[in-house]
C-alpha positions, 0 to 999 in steps of 0.5 A: 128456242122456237121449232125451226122452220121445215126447211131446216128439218130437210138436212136431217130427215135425210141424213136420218132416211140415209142412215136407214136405207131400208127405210123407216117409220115416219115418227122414228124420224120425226124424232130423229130431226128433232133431236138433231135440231135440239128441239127441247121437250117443252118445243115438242109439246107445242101444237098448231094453232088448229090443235091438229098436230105437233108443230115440229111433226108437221114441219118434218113432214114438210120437209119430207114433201120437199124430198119426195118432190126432188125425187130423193125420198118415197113413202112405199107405205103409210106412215113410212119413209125411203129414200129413193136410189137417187136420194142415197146416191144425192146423200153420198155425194153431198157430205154434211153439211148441204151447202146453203144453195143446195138446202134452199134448193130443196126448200123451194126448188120442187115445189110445183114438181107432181109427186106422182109423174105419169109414166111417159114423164122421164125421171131425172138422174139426179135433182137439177141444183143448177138454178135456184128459183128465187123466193117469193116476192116481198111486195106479196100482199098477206092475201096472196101467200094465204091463196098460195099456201091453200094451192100448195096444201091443196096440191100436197094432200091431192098427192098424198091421196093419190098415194093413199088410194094407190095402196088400198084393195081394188074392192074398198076403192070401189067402195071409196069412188061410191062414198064420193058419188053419194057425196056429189049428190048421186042417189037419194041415200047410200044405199041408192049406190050399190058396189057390185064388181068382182069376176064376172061383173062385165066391166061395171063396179058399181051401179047407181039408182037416181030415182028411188023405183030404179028407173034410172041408172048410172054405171060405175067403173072404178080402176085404181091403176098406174098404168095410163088407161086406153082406148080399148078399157073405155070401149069395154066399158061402153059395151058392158054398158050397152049390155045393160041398155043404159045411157050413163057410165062414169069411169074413175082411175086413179092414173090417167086416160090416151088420148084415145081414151079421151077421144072415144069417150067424146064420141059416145057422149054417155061416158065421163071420164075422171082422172086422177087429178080430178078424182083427187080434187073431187076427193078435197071438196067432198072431204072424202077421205080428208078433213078440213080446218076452218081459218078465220081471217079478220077484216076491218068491218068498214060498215060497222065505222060508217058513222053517218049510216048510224 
């Protein structure tokens, strides 16, 4: 038999998470959907075609994407998977085996739904399983699911970075915004971008020389919090910035900015502000953090069969 696809897998990672409910490593249920799906040994060993991953590996944790995005299941820490009140109380009340509806539902329902909503989002009691979306339309040319695929790769490991940069210290954070600054292009080498936050650092985190005497600077404020940050964070940052008589700040968290914020930082004009969103994109692009696999898709060479230009 072939590895079933990742919505298959979606049933028994929860069931597997709500037999665990203090949670469990991630390869523990890899293993667990696979045995209860009867993927054979030989299955297992079959890699994706960029040789990255086993396929039945990645088509659990596709499913597990699909859990966290309804809301039933978290990844409290790297490589470890919990489900959420919400996806104990969802299991319980939903035996064995989901109803076709329901496990479509989840396949497909969430798939726009961001892992990590900000704090005025409200969250819901329990996943809406009242309209199931409809599948995607077969008249969709191979170019348009590949596009589709890519945003919802994209979308997925912006997520998983936001995730990633949730759990790691506010120094290496600091560490990660000026590896990403360097990679845009700010300073002549690494060494033109120095970390510099700690106590007493007056709001700055990190400095940045654009020119190799030091002439010119660019200040650095990195914050990895949950909390949305306000108007008075910026306005701090201005003044440490005022401080060091300098005309360029840029301030990186991973959560988002008031529209306060935001407004104050238009009217200063020497401040840009990056989201968490944006910095995750910015993270993407620059392959900070993340690697990315080349595809070649083929395409008729018309030029080539143009006997007349021969």
């Amino acid at each position: 038999m072939t590895v079933p696809t990742y919505d298959k897998f979606i049933e028994p990672v929860l069931r597997y998470l709500a037999a665990n409910p203090n949670g469990a490593l991630a390869r523990d249920a890899h293993e667990a959907a696979a045995q209860a799906l009867a993927v054979s040994e030989a299955d297992r060993q079959v890699l994706l075609p960029s040789g990255s991953q086993p396929i039945y590996k990645n088509r659990a944790g596709w499913a597990h994407d699909r859990l966290k995005r309804a809301g039933l299941s978290s990844s409290p820490r790297r490589g470890y998977w919990q489900l959420t009140q919400q996806g104990l109380t969802f299991a319980k009340s939903h035996p064995a085996p989901l109803s076709t509806r329901d496990a479509e539902q989840l396949a497909i329902g969430f798939m726009d739904v961001r892992l990590k909503p900000s704090s005025e989002d409200a969250s819901p009691d329990s996943p809406n399983l009242g309209q199931a979306p409809s599948l995607s339309s077969a008249v969709a040319s191979p170019d348009d699911r590949l596009g589709e695929a890519v945003s919802e790769l994209r979308r997925s490991v912006a997520a998983e970075l936001l995730e990633t940069l949730g759990s790691v210290s506010p120094s290496f954070f600091e560490t990660i915004v000026l590896d990403l600054l360097h990679r845009m292009g700010y300073g002549a080498s690494r060494a033109d971008l120095q970390r510099v936050g700690g106590s007493g650092d007056g709001g700055i985190d990190g400095v940045i020389s654009l020119d190799k005497l030091g002439l010119e600077k660019v200040y650095v404020q990195a914050k990895r919090w949950q909390q949305t940050v306000g108007r008075p964070e910026v306005q701090g940052f201005y003044g440490a910035l005022a401080g060091q008589r300098a005309n360029k700040g840029v301030f990186i968290t991973t959560s988002g900015y008031t529209a306060q914020a935001v407004e104050f930082a238009k009217s200063v004009e020497r401040i840009v502000l990056v989201d968490g969103g944006r910095l995750a994109e910015l993270m993407i692009d620059n392959e900070i953090g993340v690697s990315a696999r080349t595809v070649k898709v083929p395409r008729i060479d018309s030029d080539y069969f143009d006997e007349e230009s021969s």
